[in-house]
N, C-alpha and C positions, 0 to 999 in steps of 0.2 A: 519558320520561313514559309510564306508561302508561294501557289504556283505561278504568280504574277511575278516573280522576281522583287520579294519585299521582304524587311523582318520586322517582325513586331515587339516590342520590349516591352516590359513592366519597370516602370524606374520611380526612382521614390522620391524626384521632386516635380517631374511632370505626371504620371501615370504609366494609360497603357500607348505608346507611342507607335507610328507604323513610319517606316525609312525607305529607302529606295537603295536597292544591294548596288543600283551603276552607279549611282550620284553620292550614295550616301546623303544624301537630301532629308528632311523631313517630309514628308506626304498628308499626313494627318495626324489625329488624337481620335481617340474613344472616352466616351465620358463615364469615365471609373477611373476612382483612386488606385496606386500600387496596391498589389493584393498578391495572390498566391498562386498557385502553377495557371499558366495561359495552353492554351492549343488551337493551331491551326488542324480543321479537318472538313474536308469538302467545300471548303468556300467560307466556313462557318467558324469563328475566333469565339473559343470557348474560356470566360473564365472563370476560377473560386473566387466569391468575394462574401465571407463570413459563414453562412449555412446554405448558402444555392448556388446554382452554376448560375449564368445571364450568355447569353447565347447574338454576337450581332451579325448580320452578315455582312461579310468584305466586300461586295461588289457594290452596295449600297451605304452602310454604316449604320443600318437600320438594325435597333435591335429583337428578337425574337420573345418568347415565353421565357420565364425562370423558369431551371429546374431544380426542387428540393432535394437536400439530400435524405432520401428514404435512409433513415435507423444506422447512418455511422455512425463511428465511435473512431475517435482521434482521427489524427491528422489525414487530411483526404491528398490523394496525387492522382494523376490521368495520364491516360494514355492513348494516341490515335491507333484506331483498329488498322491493322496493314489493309482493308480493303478502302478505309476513308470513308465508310459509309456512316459508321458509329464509333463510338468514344468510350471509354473503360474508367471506373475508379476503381481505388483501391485503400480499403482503411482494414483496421483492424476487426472489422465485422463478415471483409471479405469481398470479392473481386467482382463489379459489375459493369453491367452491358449497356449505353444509351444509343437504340436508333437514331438518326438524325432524322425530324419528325415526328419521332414516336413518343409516347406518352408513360412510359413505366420501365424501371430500373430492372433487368434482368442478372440474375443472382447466377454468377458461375461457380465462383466456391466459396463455401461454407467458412469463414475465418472461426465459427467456435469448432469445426472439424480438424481444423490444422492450426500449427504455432501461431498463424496471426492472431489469434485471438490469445496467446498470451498476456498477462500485464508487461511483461519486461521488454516486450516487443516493440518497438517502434515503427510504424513505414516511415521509410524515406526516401523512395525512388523504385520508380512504377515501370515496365516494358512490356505492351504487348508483341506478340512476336504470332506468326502462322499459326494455323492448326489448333488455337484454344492453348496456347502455350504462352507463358507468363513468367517475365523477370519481377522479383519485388527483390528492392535490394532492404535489410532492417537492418537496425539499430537492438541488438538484445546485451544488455549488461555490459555496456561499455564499448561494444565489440562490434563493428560492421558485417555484417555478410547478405551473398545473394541467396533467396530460393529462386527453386526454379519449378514451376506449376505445370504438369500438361496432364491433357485428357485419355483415363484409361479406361477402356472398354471391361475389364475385368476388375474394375471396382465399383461395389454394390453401390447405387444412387445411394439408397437408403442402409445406416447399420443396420445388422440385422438382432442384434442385444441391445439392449438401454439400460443404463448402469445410474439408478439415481441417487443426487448428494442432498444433505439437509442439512440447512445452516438458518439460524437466525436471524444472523447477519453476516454481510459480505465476506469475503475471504480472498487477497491476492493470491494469499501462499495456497488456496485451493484451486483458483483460476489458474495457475500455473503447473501444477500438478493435472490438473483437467490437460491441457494443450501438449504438458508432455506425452500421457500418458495416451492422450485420442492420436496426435504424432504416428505411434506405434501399432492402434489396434484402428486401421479405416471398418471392421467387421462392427465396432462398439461403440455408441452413442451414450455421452457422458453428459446425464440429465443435471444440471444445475441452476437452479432462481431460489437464491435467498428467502424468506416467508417475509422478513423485515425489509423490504425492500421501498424506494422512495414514494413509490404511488402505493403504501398498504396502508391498510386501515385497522387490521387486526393488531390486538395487543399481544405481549410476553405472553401474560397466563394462557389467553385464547389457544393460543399458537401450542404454548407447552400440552395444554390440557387435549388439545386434538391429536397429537403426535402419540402421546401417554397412546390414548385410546386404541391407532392405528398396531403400534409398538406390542402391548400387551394380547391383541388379538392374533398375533402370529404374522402380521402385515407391517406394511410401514416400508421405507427409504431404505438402501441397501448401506450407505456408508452415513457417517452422521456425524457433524461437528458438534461436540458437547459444551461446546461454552456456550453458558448461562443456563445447561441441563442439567437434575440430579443424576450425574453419573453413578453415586454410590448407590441411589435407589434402584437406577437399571441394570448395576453390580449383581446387583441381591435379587431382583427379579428374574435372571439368566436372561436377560434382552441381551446382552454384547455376548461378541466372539472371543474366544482367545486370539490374540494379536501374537503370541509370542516366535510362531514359527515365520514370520516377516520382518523380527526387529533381529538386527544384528545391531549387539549391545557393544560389540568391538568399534565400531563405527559413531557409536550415538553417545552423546554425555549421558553416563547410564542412570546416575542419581533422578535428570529429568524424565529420561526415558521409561526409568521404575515409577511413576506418578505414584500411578497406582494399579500397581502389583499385589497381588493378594494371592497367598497358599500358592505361589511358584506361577500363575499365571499374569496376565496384562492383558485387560480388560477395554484399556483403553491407552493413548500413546499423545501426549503435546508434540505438535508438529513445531513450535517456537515455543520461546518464553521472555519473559520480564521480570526486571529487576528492582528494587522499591530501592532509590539512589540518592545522596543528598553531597551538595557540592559547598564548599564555603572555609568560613574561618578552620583551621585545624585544631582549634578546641572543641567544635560542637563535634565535628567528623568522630573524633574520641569518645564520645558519648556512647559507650557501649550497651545502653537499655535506653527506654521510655524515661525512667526517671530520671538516670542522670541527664539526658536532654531537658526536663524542667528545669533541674537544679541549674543546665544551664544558661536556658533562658533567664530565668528570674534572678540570676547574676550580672547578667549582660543588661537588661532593664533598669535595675536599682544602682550600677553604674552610671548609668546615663539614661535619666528618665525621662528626659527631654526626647530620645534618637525612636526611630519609627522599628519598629520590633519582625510585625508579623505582615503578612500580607494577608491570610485570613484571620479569623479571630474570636468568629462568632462560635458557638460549642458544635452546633449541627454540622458545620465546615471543618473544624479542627478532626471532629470526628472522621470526616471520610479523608481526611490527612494520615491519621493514623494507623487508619482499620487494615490494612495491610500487615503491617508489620507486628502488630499489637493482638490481633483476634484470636491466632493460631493458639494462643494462651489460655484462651477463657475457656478450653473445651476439655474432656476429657476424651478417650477414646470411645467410649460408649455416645459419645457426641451430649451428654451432658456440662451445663453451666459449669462453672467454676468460680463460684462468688465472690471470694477475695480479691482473685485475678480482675476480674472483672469492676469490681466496686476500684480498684487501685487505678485502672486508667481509666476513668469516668472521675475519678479526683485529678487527677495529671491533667487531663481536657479541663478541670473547670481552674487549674492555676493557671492554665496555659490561657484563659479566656479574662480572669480575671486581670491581665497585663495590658487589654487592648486598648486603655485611654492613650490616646496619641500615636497610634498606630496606623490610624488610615491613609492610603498613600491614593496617586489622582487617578484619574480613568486612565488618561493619557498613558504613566507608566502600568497600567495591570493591561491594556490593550498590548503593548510590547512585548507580554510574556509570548511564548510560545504554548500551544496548547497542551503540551504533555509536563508542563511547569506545573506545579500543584499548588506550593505556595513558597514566599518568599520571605525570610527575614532579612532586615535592614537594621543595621548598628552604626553609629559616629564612629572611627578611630581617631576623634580628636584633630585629624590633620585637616578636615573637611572634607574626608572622601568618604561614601557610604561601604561597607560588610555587608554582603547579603550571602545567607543562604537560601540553594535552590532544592528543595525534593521535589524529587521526578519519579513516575514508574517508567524509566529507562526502557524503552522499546529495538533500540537500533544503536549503531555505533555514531550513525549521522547525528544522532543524538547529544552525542557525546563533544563533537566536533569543536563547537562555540565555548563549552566551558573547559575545555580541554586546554584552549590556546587560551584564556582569559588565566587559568594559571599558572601560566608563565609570563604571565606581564604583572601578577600582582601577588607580595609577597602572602605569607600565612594562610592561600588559598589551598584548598586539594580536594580530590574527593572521595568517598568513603560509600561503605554499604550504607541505609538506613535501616538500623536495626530499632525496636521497638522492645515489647515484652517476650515477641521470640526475636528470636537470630536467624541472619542468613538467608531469609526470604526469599522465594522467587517466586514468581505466578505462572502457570501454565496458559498457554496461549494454544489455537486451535488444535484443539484437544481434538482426537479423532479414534471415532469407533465404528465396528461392524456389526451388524443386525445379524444377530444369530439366525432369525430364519430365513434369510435371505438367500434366493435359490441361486444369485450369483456370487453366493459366499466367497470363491475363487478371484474373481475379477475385484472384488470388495477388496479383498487382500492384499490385489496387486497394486491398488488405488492406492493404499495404505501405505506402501515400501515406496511407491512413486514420489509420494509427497519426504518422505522421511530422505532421500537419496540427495547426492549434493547436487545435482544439475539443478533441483528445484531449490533448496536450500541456501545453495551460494548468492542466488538473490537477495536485496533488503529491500525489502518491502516495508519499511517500517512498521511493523506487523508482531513483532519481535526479536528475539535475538536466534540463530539457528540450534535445534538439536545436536546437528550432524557435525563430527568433531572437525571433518577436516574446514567445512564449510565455515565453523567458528573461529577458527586460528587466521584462515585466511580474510574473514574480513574483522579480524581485532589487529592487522598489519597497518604499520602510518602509512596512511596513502601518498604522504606529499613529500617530495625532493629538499634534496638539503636547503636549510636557509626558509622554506617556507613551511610558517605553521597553520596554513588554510585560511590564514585571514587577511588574502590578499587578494586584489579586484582589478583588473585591468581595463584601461581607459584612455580614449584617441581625445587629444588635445592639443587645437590649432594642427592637425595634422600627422602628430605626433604619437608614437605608443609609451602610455606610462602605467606603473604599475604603484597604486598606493597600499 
């Protein structure tokens, strides 16, 4: 509303419109599509339209400079300063200042200092209020709530400790644990940038080999994600802490939490994990080895040599199909080969490759899969409806979701572990360790139980599945009301609500 007695709307078959509050009249248009939050402030109709604000003034219609949005991250909302002089955003990066006139984004709070900078977090509605005081209403896990932001003279500009994490690559389940844990300590600045990050240039070895160096010298990162590091090597070097007086094993699936425990300590701790999974006919599911799964592929083939089998096929592919489920075999504990083992599923891959004449299925259906689908068998049942099975390395329950209800619509469907030449499988997912020399070995620790607790846990992040028992149970619960199995979509027709 502004102070001419007008209101402006954003509508989504004219644009941005201006009315008249006596007449209710139209008055004008602005030439911009509907778009996303508008504000009147000082004369000045500010609004988002994709990555910049556009700025026109009311008294003329003329519009002014864009302004970029400096380094957001998700969803941006505004707000007029109570004095009208300037305008505020607010994303997940953190709450800032635009003179009207002025030239540069002034930074009020730090969003990786506090929860915004959470992944689970959403903004979705912004208030500034007097005195450097701030409403953000978020969206976190389902759940609406407001912060409420104001300026305290007795908290340090700057942390006065820096706690740093290293990771390969990205991590929500750490970015989440960061935001809880910075939440609590404003004293402590929780240093994290991935080395694999979008603009890098460095490779895996590079990265590993510089860290090795850092590590072995007595220096290096205080907390440290181990996936894709040799943990056992830095086991055996005394690089890691004991973890053990931070895991409460009453709490945690203790099988994953023991990874790897060695002589009564835990050297290191999976903050998630994954499942190697396969969905389909309930004969393959039965398949309780590598073998019998050829046996029963090459039954299901020679029945119908006509029907398309695999979705991959080729032996390099099959290979990283298997390797999972199947490797844990080849090894002794001394981490020596195991030849037999090993020669027998390098035969299994080469029957399982030798089946692919008539196997290739079109772009169109392998574009369909989902990305955590590995691969797909496809069999006739004679009726003209196609059998596939799906193996996944099952990350999330959302995962789970689509072929969940797809078994209840089609008989002889279920799902099962993927077992191989071992059993039981699971993969550890953001493995995390502390740097023994690390002078803020304390705070490392606390980093460590932060991520492991269920406030961070109860999150899915498709990331994996949670350590943390309670946080497991409660998202393995049906999410959906009687009568629907999640495959259901709602849709306004002629006017109307329906639900197909």
């Amino acid at each position: 509303v502004t102070d001419g007695g007008e209101v402006i709307a954003s509508q989504y078959d004219q644009g941005i419109v201006r009315y008249s509050l006596s007449t209710g009249e139209e008055t004008g248009e602005f030439p911009i599509p509907f778009c996303g939050d508008i504000l009147v402030c000082g004369g000045t109709l500010i609004v988002i339209e994709g990555e910049m604000i556009r700025q026109f003034d009311l008294s003329t219609g003329d519009e002014g400079n864009n302004i970029p949005f400096d380094g957001s991250v998700g969803p941006v909302t505004l707000s007029t300063a109570p004095d009208e002089k300037s305008f505020l955003r607010c994303d997940s990066s953190g709450i800032y200042r635009w003179m009207l006139g002025g030239n540069i984004w002034e930074r009020l709070v730090d969003g990786s200092l506090t929860s915004l900078g959470m992944p689970s977090v959403n903004v979705d509605g912004f208030a500034a209020l007097k005195d450097n005081a701030f409403f953000v209403l978020i969206a976190d896990d389902d759940r609406y709530q407001p912060l409420y932001f104001s300026y305290s003279a007795d908290t340090p500009t700057a942390p006065s400790q820096e706690l740093s994490i290293y990771s390969l690559r990205s991590s929500d389940t750490v970015r989440q644990a960061i935001g809880v844990m910075q939440a609590k300590n404003p004293d402590l600045l929780l240093r994290y940038k991935p080395v694999l990050s979008g603009d890098s240039v460095i490779t895996v070895s590079d990265a590993v080999r510089s860290l090795n160096t850092e590590l072995l010298a007595g220096k290096g990162p205080d907390v440290l994600v181990l996936d894709y590091l040799p943990v056992s090597s830095y086991q055996e070097r005394g690089v890691l802490a004991d973890l053990s007086s931070v895991l409460d094993m009453d709490a945690l699936c203790p099988n994953i939490a023991r990874t790897y425990e060695k002589d009564g300590s835990v050297f290191a701790v999976p903050a998630r994990f994954a499942v190697p999974q396969m969905w389909g006919p309930q004969e393959a599911g039965a398949a309780e080895s590598f073998e019998a799964f050829v046996n029963w592929a090459e039954k299901v083939q020679k029945d119908d040599p006509e029907g398309k089998l695999m979705l991959e096929s080729v032996p390099v592919d099959l290979i990283g199909e298997f390797y999972l489920t199947c490797s844990p075999a080849w090894r002794n504990e001394d981490g020596s080969i195991r030849p037999e083992e090993f020669a027998d599923f390098l035969t299994g891959i080469q029957r399982l490759a030798s089946l692919r004449e008539g196997m290739e299925i079109s772009e169109e259906q392998r574009s369909a899969l989902s990305p955590n689908v590995k691969s797909m068998i496809w069999s006739s049942t004679g009726t003209g409806e196609d059998l596939r099975i799906v193996t996944m390395l099952s990350q999330s329950f959302q995962n789970m979701a689509f072929p969940d209800a797809v078994t209840d619509l089609r008989e002889n469907i279920g799902f099962s572990l993927m077992q191989g030449q071992a059993k039981d499988v699971y993969v550890p997912e953001c493995v995390l360790g502390v740097n023994a020399a690390s002078p803020l070995a304390d705070r490392a620790l606390e980093f460590v139980r932060t991520a492991l607790s269920e406030k961070v846990q109860r999150t899915d992040f498709s990331d994996g599945y949670p350590v943390h028992l309670k946080a497991l149970e409660d998202g393995a619960a049906y999410p959906y009301k009687e009568g629907d199995d999640g495959m259901q979509i709602q849709i306004y027709e002629g006017g109307e609500e329906r639900w197909l």
